[in-house]
C-alpha positions, -999 to +999 in steps of 0.1 A: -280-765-494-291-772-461-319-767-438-309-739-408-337-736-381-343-698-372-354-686-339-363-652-326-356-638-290-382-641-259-400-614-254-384-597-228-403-561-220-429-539-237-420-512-262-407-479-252-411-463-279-455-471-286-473-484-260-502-497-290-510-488-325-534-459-312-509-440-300-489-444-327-515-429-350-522-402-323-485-391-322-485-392-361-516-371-364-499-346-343-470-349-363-488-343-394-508-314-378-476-293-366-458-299-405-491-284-418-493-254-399-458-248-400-452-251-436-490-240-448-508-219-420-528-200-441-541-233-462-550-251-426-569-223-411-589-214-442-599-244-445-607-246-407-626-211-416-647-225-441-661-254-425-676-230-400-684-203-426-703-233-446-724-235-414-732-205-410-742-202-446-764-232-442-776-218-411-784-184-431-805-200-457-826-221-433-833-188-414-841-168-444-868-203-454-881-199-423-880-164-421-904-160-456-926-187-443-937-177-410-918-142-400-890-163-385-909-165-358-893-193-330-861-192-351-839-166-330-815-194-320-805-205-355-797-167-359-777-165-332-757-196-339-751-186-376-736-150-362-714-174-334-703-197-364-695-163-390-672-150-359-653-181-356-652-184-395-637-148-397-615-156-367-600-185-381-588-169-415-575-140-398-554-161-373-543-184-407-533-151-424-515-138-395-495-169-391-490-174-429-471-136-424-451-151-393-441-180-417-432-159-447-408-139-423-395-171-405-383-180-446-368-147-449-349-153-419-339-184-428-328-170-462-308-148-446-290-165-419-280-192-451-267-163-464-243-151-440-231-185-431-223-184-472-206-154-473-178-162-447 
């Protein structure tokens, strides 16, 4: 056995490919972002839809307090924010079930095109 000294190579030039760790998890997050909407749009933008339907909810029942204390009176803006919050909650769950229809039909196509490449 013997003793072999190993050395690595100077450090020549930054990295092309990630400038720092940050934008490797940005690019990654992206990454993650596209697989889930492509794969499970309907999942992503319900979920999207109920975080702002949750608010709205919470917004509703703090009204409604309010509301049966005092006659709501001074309140008019949590109102109109729970009605903003309900439209984009609504909004997002339509656009999650439109795309999740846009994916099903992208699989069919897919299904099909494997099956003519098959069948020659």
């Amino acid at each position: 056995m013997e003793n072999v000294p190993i050395t690595t190579n100077p450090h020549t030039r930054e990295s092309r490919l990630f400038k720092g760790i940050g934008q490797y998890i940005k690019r990654s997050a992206i990454t993650v972002i596209r697989i889930s909407l492509m794969y499970h749009p309907l999942r992503f933008f319900t979920a999207i839809g109920s975080v702002f339907l949750s608010g709205a909810l919470a917004l509703g029942v703090r009204f409604l307090f309010y509301y049966f204390q005092d006659g709501g009176r001074g309140h008019v803006q949590s109102l109109i924010l729970l009605v903003v919050l309900t439209i984009i909650g609504i909004q997002s769950i339509i656009v999650g079930l439109l795309a999740d229809v846009v994916a099903a039909n992208r699989r069919l196509l897919e299904y099909i095109r494997i099956r003519q490449m098959e069948s020659k």
